[in-house]
C-alpha positions as CSV (number, residue, x, y, z in Angstrom):
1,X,100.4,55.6,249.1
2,X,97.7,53.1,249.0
3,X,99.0,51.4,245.6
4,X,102.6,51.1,246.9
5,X,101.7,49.0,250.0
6,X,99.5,47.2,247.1
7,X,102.6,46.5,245.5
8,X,104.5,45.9,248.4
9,X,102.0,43.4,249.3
10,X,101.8,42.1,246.0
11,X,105.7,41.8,245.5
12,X,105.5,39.5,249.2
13,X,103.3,37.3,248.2
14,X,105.3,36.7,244.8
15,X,108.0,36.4,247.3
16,X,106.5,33.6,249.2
17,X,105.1,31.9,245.8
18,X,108.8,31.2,244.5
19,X,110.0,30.3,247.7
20,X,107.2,27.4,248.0
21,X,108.0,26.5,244.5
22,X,111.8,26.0,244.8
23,X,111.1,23.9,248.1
24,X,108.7,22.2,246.3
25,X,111.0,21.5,243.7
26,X,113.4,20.5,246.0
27,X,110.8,17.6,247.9
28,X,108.7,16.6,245.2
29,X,111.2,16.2,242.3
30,X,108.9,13.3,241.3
31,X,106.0,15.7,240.9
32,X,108.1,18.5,239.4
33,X,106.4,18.5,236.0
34,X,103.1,19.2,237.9
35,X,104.2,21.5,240.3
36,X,105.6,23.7,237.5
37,X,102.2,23.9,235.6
38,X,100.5,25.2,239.3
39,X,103.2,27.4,240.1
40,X,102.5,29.2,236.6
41,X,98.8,29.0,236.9
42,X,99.1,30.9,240.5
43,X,101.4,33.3,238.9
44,X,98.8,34.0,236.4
45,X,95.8,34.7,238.3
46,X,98.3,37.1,241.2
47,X,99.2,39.1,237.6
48,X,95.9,39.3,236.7
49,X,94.5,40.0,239.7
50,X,97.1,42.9,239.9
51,X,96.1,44.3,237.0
52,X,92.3,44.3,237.7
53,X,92.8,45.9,240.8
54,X,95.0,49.1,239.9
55,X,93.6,48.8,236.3
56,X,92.6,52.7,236.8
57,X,96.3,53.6,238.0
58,X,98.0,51.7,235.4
59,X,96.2,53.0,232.1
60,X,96.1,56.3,233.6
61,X,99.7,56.6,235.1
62,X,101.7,54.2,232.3
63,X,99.3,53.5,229.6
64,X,102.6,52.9,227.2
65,X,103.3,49.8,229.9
66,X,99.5,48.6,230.6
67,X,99.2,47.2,226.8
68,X,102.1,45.5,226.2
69,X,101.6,44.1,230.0
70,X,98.5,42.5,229.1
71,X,100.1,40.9,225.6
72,X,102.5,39.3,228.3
73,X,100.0,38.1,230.0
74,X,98.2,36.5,227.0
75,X,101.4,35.0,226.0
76,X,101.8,33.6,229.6
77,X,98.2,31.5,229.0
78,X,99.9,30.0,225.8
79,X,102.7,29.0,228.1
80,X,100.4,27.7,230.7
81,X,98.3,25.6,228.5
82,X,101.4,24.2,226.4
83,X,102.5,23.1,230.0
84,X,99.5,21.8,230.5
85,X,99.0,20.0,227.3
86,X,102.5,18.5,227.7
87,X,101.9,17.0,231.1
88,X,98.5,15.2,230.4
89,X,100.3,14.0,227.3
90,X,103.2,12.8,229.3
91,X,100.7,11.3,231.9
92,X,98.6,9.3,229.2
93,X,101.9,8.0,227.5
94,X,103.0,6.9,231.2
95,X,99.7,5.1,231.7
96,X,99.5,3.4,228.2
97,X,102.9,2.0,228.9
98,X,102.2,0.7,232.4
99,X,99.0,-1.0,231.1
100,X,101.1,-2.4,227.8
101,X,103.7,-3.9,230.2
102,X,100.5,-5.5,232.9
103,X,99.2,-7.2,229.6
């Protein structure tokens, strides 16, 4: 009982974290690259967070679904830090250009 009100939790929260994304989306669509790149660090650390908490549960209840859970997880730090690594990139190409066209 206690994990499913866990998850329920969990699943409201997720819930709420798409919801501010897509309005955030919709307001800031200047900002969107950025907003993207926190909206999948937050969803990281809510999975990961998940998974340290009912760690117990899930390798003792589905331990066929726990391992290839946490591959997905890895994978989704590769996508975080491409993300990442394109939007710096993007953001020192915008200021070289801005300081090309001062001089």
């Amino acid at each position: 009982m206690e994990s499913e009100l866990f998850a329920i939790d969990a699943l409201r929260a997720f819930v709420l974290v798409n919801v501010v994304y897509l309005l955030s989306i919709l307001f800031f669509r200047k900002h969107k690259q950025l907003i993207s790149v926190i909206h999948i660090l937050i969803l990281l650390i809510m999975v990961q967070y998940f998974i340290f908490v009912q760690r117990d549960y899930i390798f003792d209840e589905y331990p066929t679904i726990a391992y290839p859970m946490i591959a997905v997880v890895l994978l989704s730090y590769y996508v975080f830090f491409r993300d990442l690594n394109s939007f710096i990139k993007t953001k020192k190409f915008e200021k070289d250009a801005s300081s090309k066209e001062i001089k």
